[in-house]
PQR file with spaces between the fields and no chain letter, atoms N, CA, C, O and H, PARSE charges and radii, in Angstrom:
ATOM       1  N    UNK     1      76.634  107.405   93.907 -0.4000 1.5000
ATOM       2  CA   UNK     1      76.373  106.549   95.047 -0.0000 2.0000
ATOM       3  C    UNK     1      77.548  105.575   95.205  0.5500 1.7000
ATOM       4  O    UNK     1      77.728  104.667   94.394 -0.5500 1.4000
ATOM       5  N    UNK     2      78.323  105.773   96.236 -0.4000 1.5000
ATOM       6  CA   UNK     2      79.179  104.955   96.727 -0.0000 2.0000
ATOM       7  C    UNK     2      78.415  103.135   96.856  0.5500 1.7000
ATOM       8  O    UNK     2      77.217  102.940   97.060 -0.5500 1.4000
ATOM       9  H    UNK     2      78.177  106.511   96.895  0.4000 1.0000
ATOM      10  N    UNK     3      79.358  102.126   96.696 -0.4000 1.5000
ATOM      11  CA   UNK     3      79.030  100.671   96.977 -0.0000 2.0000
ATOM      12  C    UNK     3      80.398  100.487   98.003  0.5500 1.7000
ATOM      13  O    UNK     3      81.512  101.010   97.969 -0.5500 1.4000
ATOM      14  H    UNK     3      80.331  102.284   96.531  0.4000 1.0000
ATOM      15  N    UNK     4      79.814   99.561   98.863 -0.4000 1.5000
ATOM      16  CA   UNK     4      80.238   98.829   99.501 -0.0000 2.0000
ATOM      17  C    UNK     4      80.760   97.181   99.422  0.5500 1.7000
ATOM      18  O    UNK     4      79.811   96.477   99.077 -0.5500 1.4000
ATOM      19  H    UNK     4      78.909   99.136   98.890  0.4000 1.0000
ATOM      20  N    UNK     5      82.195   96.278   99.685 -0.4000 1.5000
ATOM      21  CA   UNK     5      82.534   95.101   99.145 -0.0000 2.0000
ATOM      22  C    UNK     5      82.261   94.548  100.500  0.5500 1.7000
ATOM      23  O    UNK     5      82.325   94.928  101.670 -0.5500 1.4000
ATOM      24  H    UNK     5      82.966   96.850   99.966  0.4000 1.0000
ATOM      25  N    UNK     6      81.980   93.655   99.937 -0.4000 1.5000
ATOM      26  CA   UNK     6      81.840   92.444  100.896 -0.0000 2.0000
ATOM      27  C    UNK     6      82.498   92.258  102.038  0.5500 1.7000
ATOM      28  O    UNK     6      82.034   91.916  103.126 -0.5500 1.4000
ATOM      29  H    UNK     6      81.928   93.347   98.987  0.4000 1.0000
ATOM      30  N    UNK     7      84.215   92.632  101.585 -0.4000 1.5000
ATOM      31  CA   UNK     7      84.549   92.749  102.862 -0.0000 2.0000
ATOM      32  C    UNK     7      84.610   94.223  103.935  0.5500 1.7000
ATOM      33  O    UNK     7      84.844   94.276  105.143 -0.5500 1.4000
ATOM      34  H    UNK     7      84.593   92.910  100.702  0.4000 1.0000
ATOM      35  N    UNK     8      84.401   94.975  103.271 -0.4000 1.5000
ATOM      36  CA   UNK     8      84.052   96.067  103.909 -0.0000 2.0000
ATOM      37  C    UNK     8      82.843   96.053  104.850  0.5500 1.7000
ATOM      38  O    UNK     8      82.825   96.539  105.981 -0.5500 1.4000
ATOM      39  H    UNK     8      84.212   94.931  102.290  0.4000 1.0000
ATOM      40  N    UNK     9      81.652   95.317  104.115 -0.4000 1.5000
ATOM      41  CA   UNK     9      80.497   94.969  104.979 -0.0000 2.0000
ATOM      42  C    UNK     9      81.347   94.645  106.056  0.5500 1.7000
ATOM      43  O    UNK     9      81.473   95.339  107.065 -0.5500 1.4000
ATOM      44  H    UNK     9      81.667   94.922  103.196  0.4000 1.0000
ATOM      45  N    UNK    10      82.043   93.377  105.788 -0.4000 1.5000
ATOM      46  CA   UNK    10      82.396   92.307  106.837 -0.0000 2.0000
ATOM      47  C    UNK    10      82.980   93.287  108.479  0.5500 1.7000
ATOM      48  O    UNK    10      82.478   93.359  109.600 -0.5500 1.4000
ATOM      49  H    UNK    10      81.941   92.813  104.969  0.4000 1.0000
ATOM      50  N    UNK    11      84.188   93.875  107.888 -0.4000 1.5000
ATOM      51  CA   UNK    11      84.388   95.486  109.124 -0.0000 2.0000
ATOM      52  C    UNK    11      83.663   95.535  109.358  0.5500 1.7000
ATOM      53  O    UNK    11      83.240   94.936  110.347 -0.5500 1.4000
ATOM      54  H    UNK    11      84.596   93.816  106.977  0.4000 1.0000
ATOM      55  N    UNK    12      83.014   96.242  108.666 -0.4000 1.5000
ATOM      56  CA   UNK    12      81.491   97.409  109.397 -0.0000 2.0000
ATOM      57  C    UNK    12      81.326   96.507  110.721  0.5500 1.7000
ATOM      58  O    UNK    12      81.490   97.059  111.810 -0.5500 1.4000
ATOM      59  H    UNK    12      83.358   96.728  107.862  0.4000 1.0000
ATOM      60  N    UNK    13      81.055   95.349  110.672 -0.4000 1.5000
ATOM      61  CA   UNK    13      80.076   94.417  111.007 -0.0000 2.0000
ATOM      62  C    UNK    13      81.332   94.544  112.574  0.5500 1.7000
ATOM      63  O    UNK    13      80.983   94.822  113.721 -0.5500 1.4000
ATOM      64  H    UNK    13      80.922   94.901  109.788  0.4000 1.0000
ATOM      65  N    UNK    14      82.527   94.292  112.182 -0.4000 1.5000
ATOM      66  CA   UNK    14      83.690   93.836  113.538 -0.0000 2.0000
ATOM      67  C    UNK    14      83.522   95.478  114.228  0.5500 1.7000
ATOM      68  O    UNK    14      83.555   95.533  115.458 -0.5500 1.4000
ATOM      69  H    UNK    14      82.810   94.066  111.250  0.4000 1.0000
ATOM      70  N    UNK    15      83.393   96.441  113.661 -0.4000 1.5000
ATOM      71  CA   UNK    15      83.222   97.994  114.643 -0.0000 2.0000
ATOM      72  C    UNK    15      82.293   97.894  114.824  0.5500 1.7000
ATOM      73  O    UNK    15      82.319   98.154  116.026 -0.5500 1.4000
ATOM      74  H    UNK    15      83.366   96.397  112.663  0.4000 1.0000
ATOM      75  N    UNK    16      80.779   97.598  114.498 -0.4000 1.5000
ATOM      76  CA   UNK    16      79.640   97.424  114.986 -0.0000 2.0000
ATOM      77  C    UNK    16      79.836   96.772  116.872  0.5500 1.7000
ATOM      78  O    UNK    16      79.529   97.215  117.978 -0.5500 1.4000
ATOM      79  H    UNK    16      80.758   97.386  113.521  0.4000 1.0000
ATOM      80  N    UNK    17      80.558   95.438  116.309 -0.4000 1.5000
ATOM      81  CA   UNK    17      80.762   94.636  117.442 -0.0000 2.0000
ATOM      82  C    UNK    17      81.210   94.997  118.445  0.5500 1.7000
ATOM      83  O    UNK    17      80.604   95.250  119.487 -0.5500 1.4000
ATOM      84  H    UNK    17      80.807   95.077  115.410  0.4000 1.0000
ATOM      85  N    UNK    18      82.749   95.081  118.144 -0.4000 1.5000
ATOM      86  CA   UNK    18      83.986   95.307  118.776 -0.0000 2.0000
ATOM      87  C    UNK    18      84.227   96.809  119.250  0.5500 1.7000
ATOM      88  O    UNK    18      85.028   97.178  120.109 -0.5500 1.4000
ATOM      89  H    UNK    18      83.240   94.876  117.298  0.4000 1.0000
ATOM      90  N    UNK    19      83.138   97.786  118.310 -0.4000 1.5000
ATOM      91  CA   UNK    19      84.132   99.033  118.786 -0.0000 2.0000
ATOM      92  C    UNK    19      85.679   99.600  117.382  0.5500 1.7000
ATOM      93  O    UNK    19      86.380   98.946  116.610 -0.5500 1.4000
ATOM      94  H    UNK    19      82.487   97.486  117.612  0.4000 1.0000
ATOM      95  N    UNK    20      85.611  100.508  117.581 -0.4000 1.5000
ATOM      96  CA   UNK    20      86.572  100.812  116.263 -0.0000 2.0000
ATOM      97  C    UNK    20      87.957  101.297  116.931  0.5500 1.7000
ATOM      98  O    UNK    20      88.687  101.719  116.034 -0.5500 1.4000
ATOM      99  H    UNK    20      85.042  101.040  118.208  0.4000 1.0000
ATOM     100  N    UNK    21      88.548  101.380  118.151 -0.4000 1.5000
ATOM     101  CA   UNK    21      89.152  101.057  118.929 -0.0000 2.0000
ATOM     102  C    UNK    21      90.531   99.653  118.164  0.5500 1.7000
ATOM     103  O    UNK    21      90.324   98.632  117.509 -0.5500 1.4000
ATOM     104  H    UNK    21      87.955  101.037  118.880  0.4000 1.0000
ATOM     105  N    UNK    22      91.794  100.262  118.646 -0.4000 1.5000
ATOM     106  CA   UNK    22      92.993   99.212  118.141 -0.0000 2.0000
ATOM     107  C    UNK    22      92.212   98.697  117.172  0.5500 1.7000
ATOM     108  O    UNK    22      91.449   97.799  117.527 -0.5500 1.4000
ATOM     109  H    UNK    22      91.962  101.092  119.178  0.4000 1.0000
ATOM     110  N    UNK    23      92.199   99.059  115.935 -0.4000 1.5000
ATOM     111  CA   UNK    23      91.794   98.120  114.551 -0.0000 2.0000
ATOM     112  C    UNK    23      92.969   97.307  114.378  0.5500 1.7000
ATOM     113  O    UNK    23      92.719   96.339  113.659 -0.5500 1.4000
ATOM     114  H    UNK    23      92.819   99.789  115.647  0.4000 1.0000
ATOM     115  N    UNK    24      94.086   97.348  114.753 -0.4000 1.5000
ATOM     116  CA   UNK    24      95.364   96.421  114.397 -0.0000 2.0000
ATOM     117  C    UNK    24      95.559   95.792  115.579  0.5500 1.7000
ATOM     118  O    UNK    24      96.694   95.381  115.822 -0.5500 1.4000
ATOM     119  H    UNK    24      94.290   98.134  115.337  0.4000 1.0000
ATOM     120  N    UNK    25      94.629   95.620  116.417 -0.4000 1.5000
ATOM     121  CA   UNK    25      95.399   95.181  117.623 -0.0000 2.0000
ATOM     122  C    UNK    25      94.550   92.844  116.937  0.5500 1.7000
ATOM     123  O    UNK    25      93.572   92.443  116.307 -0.5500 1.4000
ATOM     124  H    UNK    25      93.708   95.953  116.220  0.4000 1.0000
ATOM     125  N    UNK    26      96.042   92.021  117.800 -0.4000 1.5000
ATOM     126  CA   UNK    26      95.399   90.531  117.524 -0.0000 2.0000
ATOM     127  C    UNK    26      93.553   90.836  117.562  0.5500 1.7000
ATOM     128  O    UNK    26      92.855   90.887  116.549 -0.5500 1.4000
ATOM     129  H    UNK    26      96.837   92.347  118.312  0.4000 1.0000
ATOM     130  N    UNK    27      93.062   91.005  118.963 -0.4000 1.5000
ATOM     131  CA   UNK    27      91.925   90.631  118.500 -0.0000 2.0000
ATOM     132  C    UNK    27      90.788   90.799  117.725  0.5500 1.7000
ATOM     133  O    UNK    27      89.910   89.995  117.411 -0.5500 1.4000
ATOM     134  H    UNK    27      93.629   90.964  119.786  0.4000 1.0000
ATOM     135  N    UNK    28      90.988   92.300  117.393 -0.4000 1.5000
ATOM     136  CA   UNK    28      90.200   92.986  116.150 -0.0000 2.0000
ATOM     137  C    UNK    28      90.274   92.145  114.215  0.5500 1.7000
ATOM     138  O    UNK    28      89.404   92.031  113.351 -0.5500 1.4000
ATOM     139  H    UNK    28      91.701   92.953  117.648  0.4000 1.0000
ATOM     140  N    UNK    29      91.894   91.695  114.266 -0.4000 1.5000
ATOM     141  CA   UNK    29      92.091   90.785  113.178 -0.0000 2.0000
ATOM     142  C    UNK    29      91.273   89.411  113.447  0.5500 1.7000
ATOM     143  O    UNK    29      90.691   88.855  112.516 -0.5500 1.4000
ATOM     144  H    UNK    29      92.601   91.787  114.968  0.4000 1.0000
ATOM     145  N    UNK    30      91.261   89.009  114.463 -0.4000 1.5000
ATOM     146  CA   UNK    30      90.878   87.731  115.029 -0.0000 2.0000
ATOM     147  C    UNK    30      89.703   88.004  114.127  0.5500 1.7000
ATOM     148  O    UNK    30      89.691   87.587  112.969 -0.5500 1.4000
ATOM     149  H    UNK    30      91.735   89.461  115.219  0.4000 1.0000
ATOM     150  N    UNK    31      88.455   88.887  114.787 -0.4000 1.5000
ATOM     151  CA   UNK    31      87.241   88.923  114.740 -0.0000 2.0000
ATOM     152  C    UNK    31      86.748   88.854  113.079  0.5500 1.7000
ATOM     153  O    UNK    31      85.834   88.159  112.632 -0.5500 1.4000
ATOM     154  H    UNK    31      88.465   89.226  115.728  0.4000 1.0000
ATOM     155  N    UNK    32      87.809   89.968  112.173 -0.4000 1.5000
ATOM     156  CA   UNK    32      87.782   90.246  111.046 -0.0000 2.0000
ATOM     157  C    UNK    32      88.258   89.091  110.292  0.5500 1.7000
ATOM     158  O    UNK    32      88.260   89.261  109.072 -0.5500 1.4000
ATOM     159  H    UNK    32      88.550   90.532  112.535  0.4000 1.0000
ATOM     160  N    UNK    33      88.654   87.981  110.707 -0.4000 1.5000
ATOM     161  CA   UNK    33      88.838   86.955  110.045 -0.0000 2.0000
ATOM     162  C    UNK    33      90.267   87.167  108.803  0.5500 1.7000
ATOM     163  O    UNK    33      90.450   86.413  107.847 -0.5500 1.4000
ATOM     164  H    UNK    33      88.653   87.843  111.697  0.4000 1.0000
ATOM     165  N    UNK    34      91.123   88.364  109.151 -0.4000 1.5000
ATOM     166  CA   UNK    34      92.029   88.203  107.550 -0.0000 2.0000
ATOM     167  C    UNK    34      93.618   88.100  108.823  0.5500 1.7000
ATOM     168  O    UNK    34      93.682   88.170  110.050 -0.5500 1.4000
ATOM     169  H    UNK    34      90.975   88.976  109.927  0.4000 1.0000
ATOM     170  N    UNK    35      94.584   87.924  107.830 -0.4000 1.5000
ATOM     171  CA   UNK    35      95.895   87.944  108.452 -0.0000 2.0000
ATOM     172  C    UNK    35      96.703   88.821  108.698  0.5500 1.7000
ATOM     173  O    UNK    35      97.478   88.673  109.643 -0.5500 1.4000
ATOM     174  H    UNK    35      94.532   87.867  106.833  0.4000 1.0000
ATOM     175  N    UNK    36      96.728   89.891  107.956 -0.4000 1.5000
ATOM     176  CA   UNK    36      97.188   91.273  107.621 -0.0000 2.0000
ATOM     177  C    UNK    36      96.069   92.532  107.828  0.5500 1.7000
ATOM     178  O    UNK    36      95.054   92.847  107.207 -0.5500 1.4000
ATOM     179  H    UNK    36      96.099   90.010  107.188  0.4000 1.0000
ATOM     180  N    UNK    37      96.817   93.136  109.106 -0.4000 1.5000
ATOM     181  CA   UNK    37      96.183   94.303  109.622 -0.0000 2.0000
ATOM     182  C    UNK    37      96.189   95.464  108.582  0.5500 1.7000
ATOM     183  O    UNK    37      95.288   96.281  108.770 -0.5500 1.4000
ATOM     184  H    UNK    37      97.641   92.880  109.611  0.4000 1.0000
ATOM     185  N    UNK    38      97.103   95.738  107.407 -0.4000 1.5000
ATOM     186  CA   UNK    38      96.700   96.628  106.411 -0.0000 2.0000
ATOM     187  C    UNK    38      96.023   96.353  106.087  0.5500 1.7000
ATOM     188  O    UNK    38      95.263   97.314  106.211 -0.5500 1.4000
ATOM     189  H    UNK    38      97.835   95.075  107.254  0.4000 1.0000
ATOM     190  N    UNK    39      95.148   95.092  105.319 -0.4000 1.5000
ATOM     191  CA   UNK    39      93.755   95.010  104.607 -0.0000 2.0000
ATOM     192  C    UNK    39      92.412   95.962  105.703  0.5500 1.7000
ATOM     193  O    UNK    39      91.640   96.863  105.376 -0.5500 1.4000
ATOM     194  H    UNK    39      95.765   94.311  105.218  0.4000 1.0000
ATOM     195  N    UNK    40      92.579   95.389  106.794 -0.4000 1.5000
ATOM     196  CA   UNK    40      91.892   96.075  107.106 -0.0000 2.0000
ATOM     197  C    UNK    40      92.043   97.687  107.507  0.5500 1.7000
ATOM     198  O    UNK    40      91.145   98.195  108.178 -0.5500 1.4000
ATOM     199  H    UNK    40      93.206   94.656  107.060  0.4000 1.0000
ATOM     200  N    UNK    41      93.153   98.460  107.103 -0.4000 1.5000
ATOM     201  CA   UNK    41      93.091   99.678  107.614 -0.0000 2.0000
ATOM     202  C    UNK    41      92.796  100.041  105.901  0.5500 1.7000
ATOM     203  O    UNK    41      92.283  101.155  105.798 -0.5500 1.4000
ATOM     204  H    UNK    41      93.883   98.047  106.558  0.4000 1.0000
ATOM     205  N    UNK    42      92.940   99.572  104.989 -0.4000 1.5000
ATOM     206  CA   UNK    42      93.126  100.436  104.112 -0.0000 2.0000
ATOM     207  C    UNK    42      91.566  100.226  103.728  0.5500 1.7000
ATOM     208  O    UNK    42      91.145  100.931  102.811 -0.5500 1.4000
ATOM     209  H    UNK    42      93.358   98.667  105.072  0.4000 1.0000
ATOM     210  N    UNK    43      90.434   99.081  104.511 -0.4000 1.5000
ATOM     211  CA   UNK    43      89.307   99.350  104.182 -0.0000 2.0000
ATOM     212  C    UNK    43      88.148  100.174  105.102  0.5500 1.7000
ATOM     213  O    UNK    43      86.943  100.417  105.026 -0.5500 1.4000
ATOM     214  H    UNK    43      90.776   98.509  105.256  0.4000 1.0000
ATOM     215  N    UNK    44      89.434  100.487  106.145 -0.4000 1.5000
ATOM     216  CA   UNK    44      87.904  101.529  107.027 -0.0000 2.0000
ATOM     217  C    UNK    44      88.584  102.840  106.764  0.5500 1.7000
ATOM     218  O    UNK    44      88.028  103.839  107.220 -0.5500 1.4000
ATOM     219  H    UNK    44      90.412  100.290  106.206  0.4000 1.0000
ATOM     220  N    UNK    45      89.920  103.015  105.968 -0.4000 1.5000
ATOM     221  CA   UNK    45      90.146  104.513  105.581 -0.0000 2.0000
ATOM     222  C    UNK    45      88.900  104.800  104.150  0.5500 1.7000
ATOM     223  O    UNK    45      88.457  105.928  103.931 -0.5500 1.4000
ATOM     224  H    UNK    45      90.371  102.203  105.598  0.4000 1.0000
ATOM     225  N    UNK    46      88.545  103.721  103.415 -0.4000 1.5000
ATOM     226  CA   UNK    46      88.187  104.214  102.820 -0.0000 2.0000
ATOM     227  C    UNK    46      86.553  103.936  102.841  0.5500 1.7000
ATOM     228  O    UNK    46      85.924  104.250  101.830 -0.5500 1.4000
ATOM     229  H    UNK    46      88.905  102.805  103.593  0.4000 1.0000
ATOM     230  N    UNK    47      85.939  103.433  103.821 -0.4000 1.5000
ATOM     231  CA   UNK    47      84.912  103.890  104.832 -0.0000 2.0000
ATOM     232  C    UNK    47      84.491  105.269  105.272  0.5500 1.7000
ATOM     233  O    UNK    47      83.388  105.810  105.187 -0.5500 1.4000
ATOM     234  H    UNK    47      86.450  103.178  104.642  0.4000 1.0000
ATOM     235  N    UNK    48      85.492  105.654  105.702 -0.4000 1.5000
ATOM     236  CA   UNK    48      85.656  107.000  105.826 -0.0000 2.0000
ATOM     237  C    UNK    48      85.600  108.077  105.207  0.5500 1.7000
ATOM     238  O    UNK    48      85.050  109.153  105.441 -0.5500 1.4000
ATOM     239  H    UNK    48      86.388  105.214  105.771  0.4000 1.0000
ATOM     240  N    UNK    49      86.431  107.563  104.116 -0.4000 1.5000
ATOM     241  CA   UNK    49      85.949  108.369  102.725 -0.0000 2.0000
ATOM     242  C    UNK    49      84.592  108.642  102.250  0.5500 1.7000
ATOM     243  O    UNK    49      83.975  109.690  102.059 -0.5500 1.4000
ATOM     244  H    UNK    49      86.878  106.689  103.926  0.4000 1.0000
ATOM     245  N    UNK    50      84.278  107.303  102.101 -0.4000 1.5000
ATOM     246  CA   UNK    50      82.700  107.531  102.012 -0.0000 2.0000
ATOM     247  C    UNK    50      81.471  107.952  102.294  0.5500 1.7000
ATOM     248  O    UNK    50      80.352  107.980  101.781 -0.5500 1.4000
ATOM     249  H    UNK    50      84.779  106.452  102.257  0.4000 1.0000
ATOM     250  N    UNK    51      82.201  108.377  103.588 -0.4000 1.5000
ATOM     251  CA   UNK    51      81.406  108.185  104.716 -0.0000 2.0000
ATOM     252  C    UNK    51      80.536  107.743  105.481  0.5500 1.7000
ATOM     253  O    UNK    51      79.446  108.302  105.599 -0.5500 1.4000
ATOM     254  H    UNK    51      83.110  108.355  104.005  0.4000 1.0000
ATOM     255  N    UNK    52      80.833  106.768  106.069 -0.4000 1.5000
ATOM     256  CA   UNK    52      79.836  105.444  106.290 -0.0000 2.0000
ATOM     257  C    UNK    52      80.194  105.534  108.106  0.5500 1.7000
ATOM     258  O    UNK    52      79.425  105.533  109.067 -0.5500 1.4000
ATOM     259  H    UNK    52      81.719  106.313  105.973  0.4000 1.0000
ATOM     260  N    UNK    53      81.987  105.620  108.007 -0.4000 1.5000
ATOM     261  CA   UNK    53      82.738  105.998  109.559 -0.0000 2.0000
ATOM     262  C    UNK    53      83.309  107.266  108.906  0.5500 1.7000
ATOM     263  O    UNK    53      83.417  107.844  107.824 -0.5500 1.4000
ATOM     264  H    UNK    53      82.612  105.621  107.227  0.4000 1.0000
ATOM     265  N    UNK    54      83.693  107.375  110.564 -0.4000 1.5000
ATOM     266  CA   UNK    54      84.634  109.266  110.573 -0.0000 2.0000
ATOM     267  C    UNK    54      85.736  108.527  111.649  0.5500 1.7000
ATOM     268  O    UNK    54      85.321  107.587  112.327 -0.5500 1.4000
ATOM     269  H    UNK    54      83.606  106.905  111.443  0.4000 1.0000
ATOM     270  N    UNK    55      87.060  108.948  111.775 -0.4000 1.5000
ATOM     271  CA   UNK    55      87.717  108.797  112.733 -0.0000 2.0000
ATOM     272  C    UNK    55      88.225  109.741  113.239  0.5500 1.7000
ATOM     273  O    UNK    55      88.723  110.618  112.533 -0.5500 1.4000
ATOM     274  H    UNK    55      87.398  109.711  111.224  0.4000 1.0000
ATOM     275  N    UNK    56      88.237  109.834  114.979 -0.4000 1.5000
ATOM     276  CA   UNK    56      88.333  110.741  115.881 -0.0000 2.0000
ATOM     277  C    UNK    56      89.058  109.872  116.841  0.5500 1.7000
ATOM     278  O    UNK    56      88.951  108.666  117.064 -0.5500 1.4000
ATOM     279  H    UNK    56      87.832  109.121  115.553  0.4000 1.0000
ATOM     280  N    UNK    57      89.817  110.777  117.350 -0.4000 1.5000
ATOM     281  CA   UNK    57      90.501  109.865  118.444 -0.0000 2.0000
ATOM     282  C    UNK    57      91.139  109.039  118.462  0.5500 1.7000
ATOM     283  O    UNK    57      91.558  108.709  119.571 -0.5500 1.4000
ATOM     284  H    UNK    57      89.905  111.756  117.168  0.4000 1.0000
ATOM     285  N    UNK    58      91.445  108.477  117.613 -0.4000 1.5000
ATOM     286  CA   UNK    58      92.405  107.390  117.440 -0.0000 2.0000
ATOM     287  C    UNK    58      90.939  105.945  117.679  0.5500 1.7000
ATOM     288  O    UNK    58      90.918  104.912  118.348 -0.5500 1.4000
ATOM     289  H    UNK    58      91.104  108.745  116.712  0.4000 1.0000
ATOM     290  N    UNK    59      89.909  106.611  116.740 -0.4000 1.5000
ATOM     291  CA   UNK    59      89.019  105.569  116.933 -0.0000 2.0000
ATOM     292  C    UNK    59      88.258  106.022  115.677  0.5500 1.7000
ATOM     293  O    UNK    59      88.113  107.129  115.159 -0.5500 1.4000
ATOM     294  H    UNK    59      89.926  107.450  116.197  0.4000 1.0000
ATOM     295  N    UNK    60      87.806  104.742  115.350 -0.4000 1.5000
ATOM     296  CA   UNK    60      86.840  104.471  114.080 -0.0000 2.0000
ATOM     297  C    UNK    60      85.615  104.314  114.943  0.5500 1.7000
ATOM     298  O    UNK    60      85.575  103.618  115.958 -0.5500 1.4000
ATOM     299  H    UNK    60      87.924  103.842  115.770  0.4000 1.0000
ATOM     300  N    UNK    61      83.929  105.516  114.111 -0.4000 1.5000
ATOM     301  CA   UNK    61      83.116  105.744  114.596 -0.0000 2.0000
ATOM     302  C    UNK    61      81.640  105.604  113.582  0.5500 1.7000
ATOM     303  O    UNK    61      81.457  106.301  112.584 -0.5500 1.4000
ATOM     304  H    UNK    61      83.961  106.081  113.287  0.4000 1.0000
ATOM     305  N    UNK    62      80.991  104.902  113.919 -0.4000 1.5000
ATOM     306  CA   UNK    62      79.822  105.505  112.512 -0.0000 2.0000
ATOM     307  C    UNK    62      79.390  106.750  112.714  0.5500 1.7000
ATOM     308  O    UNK    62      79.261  107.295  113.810 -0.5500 1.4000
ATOM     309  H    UNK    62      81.139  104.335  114.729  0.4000 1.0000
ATOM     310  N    UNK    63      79.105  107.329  111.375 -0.4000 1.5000
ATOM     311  CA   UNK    63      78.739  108.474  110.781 -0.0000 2.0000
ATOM     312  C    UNK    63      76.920  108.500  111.729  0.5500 1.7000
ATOM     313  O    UNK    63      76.389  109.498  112.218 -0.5500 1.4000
ATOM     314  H    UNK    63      79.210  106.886  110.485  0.4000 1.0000
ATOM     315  N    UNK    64      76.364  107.071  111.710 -0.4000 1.5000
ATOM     316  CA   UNK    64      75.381  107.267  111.589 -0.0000 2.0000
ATOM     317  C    UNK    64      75.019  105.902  112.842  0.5500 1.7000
ATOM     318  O    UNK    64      74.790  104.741  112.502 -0.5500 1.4000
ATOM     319  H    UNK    64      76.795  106.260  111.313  0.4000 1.0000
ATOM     320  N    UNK    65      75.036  106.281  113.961 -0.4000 1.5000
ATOM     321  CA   UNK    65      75.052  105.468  115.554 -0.0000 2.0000
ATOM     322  C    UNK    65      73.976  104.124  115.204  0.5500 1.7000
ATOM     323  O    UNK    65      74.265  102.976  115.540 -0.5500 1.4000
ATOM     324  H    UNK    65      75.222  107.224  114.237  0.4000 1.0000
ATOM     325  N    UNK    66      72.580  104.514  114.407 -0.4000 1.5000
ATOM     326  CA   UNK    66      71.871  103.592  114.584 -0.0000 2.0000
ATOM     327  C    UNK    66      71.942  102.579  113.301  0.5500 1.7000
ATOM     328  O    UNK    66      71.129  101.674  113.117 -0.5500 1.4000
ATOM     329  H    UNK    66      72.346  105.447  114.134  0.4000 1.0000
ATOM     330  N    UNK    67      73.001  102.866  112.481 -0.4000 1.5000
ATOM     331  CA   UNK    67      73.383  102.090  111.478 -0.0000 2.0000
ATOM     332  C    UNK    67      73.862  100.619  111.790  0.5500 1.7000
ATOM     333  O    UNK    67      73.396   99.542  111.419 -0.5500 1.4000
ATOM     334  H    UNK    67      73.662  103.602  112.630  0.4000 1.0000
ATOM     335  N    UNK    68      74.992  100.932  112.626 -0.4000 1.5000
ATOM     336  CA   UNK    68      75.828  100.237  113.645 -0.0000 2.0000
ATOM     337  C    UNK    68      74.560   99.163  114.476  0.5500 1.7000
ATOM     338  O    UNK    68      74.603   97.933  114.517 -0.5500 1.4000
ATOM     339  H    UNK    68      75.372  101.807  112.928  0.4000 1.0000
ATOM     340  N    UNK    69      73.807   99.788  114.900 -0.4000 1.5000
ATOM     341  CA   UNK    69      72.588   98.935  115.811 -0.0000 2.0000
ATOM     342  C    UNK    69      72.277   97.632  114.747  0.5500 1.7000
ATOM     343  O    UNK    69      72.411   96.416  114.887 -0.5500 1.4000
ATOM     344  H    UNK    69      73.771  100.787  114.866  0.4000 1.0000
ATOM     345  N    UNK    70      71.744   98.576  113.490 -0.4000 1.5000
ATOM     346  CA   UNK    70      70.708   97.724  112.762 -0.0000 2.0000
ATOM     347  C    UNK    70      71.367   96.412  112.190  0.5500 1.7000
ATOM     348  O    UNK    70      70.931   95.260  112.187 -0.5500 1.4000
ATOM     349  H    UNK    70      71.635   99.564  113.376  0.4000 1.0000
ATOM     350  N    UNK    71      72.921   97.095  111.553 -0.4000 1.5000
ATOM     351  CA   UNK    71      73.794   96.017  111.442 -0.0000 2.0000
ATOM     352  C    UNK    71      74.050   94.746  112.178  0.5500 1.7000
ATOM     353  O    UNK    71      74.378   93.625  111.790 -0.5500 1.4000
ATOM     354  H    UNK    71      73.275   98.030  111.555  0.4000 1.0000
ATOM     355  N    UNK    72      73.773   95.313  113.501 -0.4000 1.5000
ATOM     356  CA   UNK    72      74.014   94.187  114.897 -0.0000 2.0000
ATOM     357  C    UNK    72      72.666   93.297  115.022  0.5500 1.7000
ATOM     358  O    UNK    72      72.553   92.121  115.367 -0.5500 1.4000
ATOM     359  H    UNK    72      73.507   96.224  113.815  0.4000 1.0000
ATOM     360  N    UNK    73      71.965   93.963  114.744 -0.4000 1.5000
ATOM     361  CA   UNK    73      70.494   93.513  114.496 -0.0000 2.0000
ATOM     362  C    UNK    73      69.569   92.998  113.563  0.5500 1.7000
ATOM     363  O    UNK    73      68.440   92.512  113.626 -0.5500 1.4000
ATOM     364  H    UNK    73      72.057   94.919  114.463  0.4000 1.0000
ATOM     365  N    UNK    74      70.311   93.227  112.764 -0.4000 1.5000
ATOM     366  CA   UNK    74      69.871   92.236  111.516 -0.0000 2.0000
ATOM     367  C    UNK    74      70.952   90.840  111.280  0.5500 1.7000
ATOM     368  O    UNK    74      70.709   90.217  110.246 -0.5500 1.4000
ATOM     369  H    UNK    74      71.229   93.622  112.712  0.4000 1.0000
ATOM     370  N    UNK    75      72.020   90.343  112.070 -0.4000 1.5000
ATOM     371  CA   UNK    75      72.630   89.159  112.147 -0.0000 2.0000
ATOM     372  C    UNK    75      73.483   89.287  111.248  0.5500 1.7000
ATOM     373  O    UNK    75      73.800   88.171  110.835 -0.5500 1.4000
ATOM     374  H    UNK    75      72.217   90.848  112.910  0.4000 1.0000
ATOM     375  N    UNK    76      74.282   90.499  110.483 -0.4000 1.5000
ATOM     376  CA   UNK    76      75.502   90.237  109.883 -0.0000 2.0000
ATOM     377  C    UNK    76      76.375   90.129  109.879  0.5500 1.7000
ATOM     378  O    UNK    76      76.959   89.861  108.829 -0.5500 1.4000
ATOM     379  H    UNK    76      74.025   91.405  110.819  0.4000 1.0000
């Protein structure tokens, strides 16, 4: 069983929002709160891995659509 870090939650939570769309673009960092756009790529590649997201398109996607909801919906 794969675990998830804290800040990985924290992503989840900005593609929930935002869409997985330009992960490096200013406002996606904005949202994600860090300074450096590698932290966050090297934590939804390995999202992916896990499979939690899949990326298609030049876009980060959940594996699982109503995951994404509940996330949004439970206030994290």
């Amino acid at each position: 069983m794969a675990r998830i870090t804290a800040i990985q939650l924290k992503y989840l939570v900005v593609v929930a929002k935002a869409g997985g769309r330009n992960t490096s673009s200013r406002d996606f960092i904005t949202l994600a709160g860090v300074k450096h756009a590698t932290r966050i790529s090297k934590a939804l590649k390995r999202l992916a891995d896990i499979r939690i997201l899949f990326y298609i398109k030049g876009e980060y996607r959940f594996v699982n659509p109503f995951f994404a909801q509940w996330l949004i919906h439970m206030n994290y």
